[in-house]
C-alpha positions in Angstrom: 109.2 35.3 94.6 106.3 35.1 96.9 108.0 36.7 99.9 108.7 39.8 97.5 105.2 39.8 96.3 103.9 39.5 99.4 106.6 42.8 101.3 105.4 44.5 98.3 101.5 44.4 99.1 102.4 45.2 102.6 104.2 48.4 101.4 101.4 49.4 99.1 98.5 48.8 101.5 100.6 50.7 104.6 101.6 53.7 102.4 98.0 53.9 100.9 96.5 54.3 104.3 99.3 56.5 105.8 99.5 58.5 102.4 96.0 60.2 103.3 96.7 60.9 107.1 97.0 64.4 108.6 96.7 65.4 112.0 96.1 69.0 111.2 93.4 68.3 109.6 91.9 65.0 109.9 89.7 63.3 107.4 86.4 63.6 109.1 84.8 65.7 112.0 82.2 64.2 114.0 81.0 67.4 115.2 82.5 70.4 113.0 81.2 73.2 114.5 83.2 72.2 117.9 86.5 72.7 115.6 85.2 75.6 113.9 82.9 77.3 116.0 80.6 79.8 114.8 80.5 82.7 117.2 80.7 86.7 117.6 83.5 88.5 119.3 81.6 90.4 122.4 82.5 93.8 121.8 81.6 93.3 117.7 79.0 95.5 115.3 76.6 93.2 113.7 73.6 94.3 111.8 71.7 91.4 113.0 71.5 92.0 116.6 69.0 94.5 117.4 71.3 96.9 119.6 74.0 96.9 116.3 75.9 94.9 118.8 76.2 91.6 120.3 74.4 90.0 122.8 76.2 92.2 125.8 75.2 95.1 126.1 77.8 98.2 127.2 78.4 98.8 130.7 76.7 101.7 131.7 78.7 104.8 132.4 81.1 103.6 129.8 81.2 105.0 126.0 79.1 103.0 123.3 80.6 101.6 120.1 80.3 104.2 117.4 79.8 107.7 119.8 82.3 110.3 119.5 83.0 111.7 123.2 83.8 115.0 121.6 82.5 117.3 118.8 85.2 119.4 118.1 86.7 118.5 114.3 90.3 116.9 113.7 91.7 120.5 112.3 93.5 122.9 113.8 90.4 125.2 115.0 88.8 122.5 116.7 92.4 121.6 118.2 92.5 125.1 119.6 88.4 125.0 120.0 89.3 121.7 122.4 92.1 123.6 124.2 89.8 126.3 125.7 86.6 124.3 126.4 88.3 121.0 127.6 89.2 121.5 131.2 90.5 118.6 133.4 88.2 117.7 135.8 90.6 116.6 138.1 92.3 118.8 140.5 96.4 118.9 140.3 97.4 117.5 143.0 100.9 115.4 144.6 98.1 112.5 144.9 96.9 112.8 141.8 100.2 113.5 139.7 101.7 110.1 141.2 98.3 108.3 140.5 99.3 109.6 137.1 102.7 108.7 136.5 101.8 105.1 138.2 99.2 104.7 135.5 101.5 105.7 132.9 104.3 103.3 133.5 101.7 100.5 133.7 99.7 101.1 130.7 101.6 104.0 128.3 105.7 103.5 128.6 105.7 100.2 127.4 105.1 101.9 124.1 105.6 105.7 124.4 108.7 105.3 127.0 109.2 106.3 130.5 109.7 110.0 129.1 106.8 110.0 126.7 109.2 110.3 123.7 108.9 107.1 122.5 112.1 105.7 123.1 
């Protein structure tokens, strides 16, 4: 009688203390803000950084969050409006056209296909 009593305190007493363990999320954090940080993604909007931004700033030559490059509307008359005052300012050229389809298989056929059509 006292050998069950006794493997039956030992069960309670193990499955009470393994009952509340999980390593996903453990009991207690020392320091929680090293599991959850709080932090902002780089490129971000945020209204309470001066700039609308976070702390980096854009490099400069490139395109800053929130600028259109172009003005002409998403209709058809700015389609044809972008058509004739869009030229490319780079000259057509057997250097230029490989640089081009170089670029494209890197970046753009992975989605789009080798041919453009999306295959």
């Amino acid at each position: 009688m006292r050998s069950i009593y006794n493997i039956l305190v030992i069960l309670i007493v193990t499955g009470s203390l393994f009952s509340c363990q999980n390593n996903k999320n453990p009991n207690y954090q020392f320091m929680p803000n090293m599991y959850y940080p709080v932090s902002y993604e780089t490129y971000g909007e945020y209204d309470i950084f001066e700039n609308g931004q976070s702390a980096m700033l854009p490099v400069k030559g490139t395109i800053p969050r929130g600028w259109a490059p172009y003005e002409y509307e998403n209709t058809p008359d700015g389609l044809n409006s972008a058509r004739t005052g869009l030229k490319n300012p780079l000259p057509i050229t057997e250097e230029n056209l490989a640089e081009g389809q170089k670029l494209f298989g890197y970046y753009c056929a992975v989605c789009h296909g080798a041919k453009g059509d999306g295959q």
